[in-house]
C-alpha positions in Angstrom: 110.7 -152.1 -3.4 113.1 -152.8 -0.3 116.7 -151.6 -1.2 119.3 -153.1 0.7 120.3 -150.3 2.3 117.7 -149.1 3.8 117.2 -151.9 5.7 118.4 -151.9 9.5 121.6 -152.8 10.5 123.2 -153.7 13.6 126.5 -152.8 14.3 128.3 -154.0 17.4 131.2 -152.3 18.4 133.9 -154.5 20.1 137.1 -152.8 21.8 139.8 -154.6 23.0 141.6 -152.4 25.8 145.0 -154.0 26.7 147.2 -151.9 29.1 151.1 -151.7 28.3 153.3 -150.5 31.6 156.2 -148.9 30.6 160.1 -149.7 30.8 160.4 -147.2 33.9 158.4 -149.8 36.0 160.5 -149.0 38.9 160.8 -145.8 38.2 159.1 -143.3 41.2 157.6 -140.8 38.9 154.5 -141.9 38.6 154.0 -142.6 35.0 150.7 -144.1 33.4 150.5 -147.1 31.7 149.8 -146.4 28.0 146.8 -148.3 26.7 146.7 -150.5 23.2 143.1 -149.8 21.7 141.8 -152.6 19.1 138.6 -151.1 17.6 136.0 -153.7 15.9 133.3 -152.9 14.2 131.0 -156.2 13.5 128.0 -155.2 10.7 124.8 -157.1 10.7 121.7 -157.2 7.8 119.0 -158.5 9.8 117.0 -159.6 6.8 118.2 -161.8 4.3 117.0 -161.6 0.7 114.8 -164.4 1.0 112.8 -162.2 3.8 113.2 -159.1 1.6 111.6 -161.2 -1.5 108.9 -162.5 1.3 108.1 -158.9 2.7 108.1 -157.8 -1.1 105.4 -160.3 -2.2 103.8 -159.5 1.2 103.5 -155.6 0.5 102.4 -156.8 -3.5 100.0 -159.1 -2.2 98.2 -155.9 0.5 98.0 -153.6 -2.2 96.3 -156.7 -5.0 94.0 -157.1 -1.8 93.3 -153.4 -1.2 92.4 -152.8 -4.9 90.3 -155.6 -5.2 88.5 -154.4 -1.8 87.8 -150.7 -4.0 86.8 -152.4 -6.8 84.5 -155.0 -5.0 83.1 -151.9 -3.3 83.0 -149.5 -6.5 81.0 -152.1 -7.9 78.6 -152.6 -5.1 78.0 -149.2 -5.5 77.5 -149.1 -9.0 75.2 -151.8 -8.8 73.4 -150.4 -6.1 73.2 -147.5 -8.0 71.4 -148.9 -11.1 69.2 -150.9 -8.8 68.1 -147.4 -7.5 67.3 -146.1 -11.0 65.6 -148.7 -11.9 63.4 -148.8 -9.3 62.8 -145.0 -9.0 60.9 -146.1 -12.7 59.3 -148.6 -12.1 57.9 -146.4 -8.9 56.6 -143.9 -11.1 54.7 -146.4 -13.4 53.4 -147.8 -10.5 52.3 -144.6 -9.5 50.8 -143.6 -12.9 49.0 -147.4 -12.9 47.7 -146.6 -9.4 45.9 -143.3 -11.0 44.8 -145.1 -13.6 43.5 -148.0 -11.6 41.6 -145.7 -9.2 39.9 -144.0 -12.1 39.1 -147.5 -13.6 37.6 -148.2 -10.0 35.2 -145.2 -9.5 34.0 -146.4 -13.4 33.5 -150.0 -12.0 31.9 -148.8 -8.6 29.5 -146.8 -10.6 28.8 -149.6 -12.5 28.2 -152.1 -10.0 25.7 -149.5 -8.0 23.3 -149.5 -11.1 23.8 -153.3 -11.7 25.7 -153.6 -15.0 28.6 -156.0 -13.5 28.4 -158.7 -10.7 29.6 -158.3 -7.7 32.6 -160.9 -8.3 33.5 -158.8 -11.0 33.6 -155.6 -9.3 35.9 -157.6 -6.1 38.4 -158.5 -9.5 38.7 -154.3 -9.7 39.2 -153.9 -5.7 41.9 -156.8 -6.0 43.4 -155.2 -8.8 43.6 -151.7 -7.1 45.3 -152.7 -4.1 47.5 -154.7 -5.5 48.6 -151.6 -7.4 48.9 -150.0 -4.2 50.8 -152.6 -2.6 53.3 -152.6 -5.7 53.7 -148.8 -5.5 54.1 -149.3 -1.2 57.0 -152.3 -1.6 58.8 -149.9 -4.3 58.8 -146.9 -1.5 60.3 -149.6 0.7 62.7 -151.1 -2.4 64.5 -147.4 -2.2 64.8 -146.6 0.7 66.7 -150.0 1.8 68.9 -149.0 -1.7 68.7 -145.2 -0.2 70.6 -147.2 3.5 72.6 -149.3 1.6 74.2 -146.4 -0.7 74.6 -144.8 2.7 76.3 -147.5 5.2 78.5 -148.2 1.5 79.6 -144.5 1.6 80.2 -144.2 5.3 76.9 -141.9 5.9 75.0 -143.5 8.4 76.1 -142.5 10.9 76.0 -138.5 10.0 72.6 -139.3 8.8 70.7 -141.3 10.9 72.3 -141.2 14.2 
């Protein structure tokens, strides 16, 4: 991943100046002292290979993490997704059994006015009809947390509820 040469290097640049005066020191023209120049140039790699390897299994170790996060969270999804389904049909034969119970219930209320079942019994047919109608209630509630979570998962809640 890292090539060698890509990596930054530090070059310090030394120069030696040494002046040299002339054999006309006495001279009175006024001659300038040529100059002796020793140019350096001192490289640097700042990293070694054992910090390239490190920063290697580093950027191999963000991008394990990273698809592990998107398949954590494809999953969740997913999941979510089939809990949704599911519970969308179990909402409609909840539904269906809440028509059919009420129906049940006018037969059993009619009954019980002209005295052909107990009262206990008919009580057994109110308890059955609301439970019916608290099953059908908690699955309204069931998708509609799935129907937040699929949101906050997908980054909608805050475009759709705020």
């Amino acid at each position: 991943m890292f090539k060698k040469n890509l990596l930054p290097t530090f070059f310090v640049l030394l120069a030696i100046i040494s002046s040299c005066r002339t054999n006309n020191e006495s001279s009175e023209s006024a001659t300038l002292p040529s100059l002796n120049v020793d140019v350096y140039i001192i490289s640097s790699n700042k990293f070694d290979n054992e910090a390239i390897k490190n920063a290697e299994f580093a950027n191999g170790n963000a991008m394990l993490t990273t698809e592990n996060v998107k398949l954590d969270l494809k999953a969740q999804i997913l999941t979510l997704y089939q809990n949704f389904l599911s519970a969308q049909n179990r909402l409609i034969l909840a539904q269906e059994n809440e028509v059919t119970m009420q129906s049940v219930y006018r037969v059993t209320a009619e009954q019980f006015k002209e005295g052909q079942i107990s009262g206990y019994d008919f009580r057994l047919m109110q308890n059955a009809l609301l439970q019916t109608s608290i099953q059908v209630t908690e699955l309204n509630y069931l998708l509609q947390v799935i129907r937040l979570n699929l949101d906050r998962l997908s980054g909608e809640v805050m475009n759709k509820y705020i």
